[in-house]
Every structure is written in structure tokens, then in C-alpha cells.
C-alpha positions in Angstrom: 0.0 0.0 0.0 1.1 3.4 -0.8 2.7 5.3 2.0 0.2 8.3 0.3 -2.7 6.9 1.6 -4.2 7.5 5.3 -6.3 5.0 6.3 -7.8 3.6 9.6 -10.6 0.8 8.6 -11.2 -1.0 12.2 -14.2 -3.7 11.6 -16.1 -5.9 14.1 -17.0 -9.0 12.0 -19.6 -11.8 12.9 -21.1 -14.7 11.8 -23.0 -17.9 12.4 -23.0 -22.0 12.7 -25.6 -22.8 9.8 -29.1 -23.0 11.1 -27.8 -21.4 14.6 -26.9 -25.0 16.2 -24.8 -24.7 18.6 -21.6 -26.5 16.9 -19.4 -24.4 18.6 -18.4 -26.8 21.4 -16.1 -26.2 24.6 -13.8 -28.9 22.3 -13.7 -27.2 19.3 -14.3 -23.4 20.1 -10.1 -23.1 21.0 -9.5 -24.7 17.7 -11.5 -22.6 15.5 -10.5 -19.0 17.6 -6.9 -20.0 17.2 -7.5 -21.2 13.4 -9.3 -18.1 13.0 -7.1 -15.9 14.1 -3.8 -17.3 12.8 -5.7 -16.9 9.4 -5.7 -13.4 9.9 -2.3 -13.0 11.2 -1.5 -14.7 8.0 -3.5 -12.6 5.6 -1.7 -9.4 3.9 -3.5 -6.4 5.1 -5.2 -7.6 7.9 -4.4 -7.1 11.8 -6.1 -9.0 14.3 -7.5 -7.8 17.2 -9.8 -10.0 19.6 -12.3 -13.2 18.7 -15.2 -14.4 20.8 -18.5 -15.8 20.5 -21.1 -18.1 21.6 -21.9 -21.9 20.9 -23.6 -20.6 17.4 -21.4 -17.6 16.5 -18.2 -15.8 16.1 -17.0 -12.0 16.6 -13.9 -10.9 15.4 -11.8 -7.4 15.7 -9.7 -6.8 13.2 -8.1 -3.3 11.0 -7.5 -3.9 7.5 -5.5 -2.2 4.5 -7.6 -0.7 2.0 -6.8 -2.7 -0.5 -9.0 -5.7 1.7 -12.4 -6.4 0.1 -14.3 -7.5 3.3 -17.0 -9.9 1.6 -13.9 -11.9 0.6 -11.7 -11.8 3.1 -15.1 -13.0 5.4 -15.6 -15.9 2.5 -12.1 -16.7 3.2 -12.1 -16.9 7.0 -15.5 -19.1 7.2 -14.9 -21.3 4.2 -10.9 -22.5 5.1 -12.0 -22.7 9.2 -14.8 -24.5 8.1 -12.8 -27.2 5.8 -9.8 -27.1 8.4 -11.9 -28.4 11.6 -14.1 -30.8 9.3 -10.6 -32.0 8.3 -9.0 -32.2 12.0 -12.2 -33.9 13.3 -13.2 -36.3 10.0 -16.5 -35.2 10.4 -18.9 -32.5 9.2 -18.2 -30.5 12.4 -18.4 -27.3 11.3 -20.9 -25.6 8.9 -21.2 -21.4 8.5 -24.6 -19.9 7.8 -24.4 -17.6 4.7 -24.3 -13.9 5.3 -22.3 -11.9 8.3 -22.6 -8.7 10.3 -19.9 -5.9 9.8 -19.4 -2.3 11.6 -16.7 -0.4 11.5 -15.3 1.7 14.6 -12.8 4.0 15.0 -9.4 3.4 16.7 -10.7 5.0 20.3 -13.4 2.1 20.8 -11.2 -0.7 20.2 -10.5 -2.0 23.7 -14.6 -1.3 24.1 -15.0 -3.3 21.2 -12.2 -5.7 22.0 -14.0 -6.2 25.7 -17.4 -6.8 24.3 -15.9 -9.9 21.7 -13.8 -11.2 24.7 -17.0 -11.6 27.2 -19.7 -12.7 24.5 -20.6 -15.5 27.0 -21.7 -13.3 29.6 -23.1 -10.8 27.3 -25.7 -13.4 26.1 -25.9 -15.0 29.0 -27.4 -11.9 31.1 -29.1 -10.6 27.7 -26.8 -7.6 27.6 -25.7 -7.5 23.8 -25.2 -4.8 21.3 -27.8 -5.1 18.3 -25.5 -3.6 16.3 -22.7 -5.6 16.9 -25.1 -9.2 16.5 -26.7 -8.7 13.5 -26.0 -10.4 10.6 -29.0 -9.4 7.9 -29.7 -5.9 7.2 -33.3 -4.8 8.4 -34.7 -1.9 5.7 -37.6 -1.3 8.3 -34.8 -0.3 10.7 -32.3 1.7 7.9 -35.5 3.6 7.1 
């Protein structure tokens, strides 16, 4: 990327298991964070941040380059985790619902933002969750 260009694109990604089930077991949940986020660490233009979630869905923190198309890079991130856990377990462990949530934030909410992923448990667990940060369809009713 040019050094010409400023840029600061912070995202809060999210997305879930296919029909909501909870596939996202206490086994595999350290295996598809860690997959998840090495993926990122190993993508050009992308800087990892914080992953979370529930039994039926993931929330990542991440900043990208602008040269990042988001609706690929998500593609990428579900469809290799996906095939990578099926693999490691030799079973259909892991499916993705299509579609996923993204908001950007600025640089100053990032430990917010990064807090919120980290404690998703308790978050859903008390019913104290962001809409904004959990949904993964866009509502026109709501855009209005």
C-alpha cells in the first residue's frame, strides 16, 4: 500500500454456525478462535485484534489495509475454518450460515470493542448484547 494513503478501517466482523446450532463446542471453540485468528495474522492487510462468541457464532476485531475487500476476506475466513476443523475432526463438524454482520469503529473504541468480543458468553448470558454488533441481515424497516 502506498505510503500516500491515510487509512484507519477498524471492523467488528460476525457470523454464524448454519441454522444457529450450537456447533461451537467447549472442544472445538479453542481450535476454531486459534485457526481463525492465525488466518488473519497470515493474511496481507489484515491485523487481528480480539475473537469471541457463543456456541452458534463468532465476533472478530480486526483493522484492515484498503486494499481488503471485506466480503472476501469474510468468505475466506468461514470457508478454510470450516474445511480445516471438518478435516481435523473427519466429520462434518463445522458448517457457516451464509451472510455476516460488519461495523466499523474507530481506533478510540477498540478495547470497548475488543472487551465486548472477549466476554460474549456473559453478554448473552445476562441478555446484555449490542444489536448492532449481532446482526447479521440488514433490516430496511430499521435503515429507514
Amino acid at each position: 500500500m502506498s505510503s500516500h494513503v491515510f487509512h484507519e478501517i477498524y471492523l467488528h466482523l460476525n457470523w454464524h454456525t448454519k441454522d444457529n446450532s450450537p456447533l461451537i463446542t467447549p472442544h472445538l471453540e479453542p481450535a476454531i478462535h486459534d485457526y481463525l485468528k492465525e488466518r488473519c495474522r497470515q493474511t496481507k492487510g489484515v491485523y487481528f485484534h480480539g475473537i469471541g462468541g457463543t456456541a452458534d457464532h463468532v465476533h472478530l476485531a480486526i483493522n484492515i489495509e484498503p486494499f481488503v475487500t471485506i466480503s472476501a476476506l469474510v468468505g475466506e475466513l468461514k470457508g478454510a475454518c470450516s474445511h480445516e476443523i471438518n478435516e481435523q475432526q473427519r466429520m462434518k463438524a463445522l458448517q457457516w450460515q451464509r451472510g455476516f454482520g460488519v461495523v466499523s469503529f474507530g481506533l478510540k473504541q477498540l478495547p470497548w470493542v475488543q472487551d465486548y468480543i472477549a466476554n460474549q458468553k456473559q453478554h448473552h448470558a445476562v441478555g446484555h448484547v449490542f444489536d448492532r454488533l449481532e446482526r447479521t441481515e440488514f433490516d430496511e424497516e430499521e435503515a429507514g
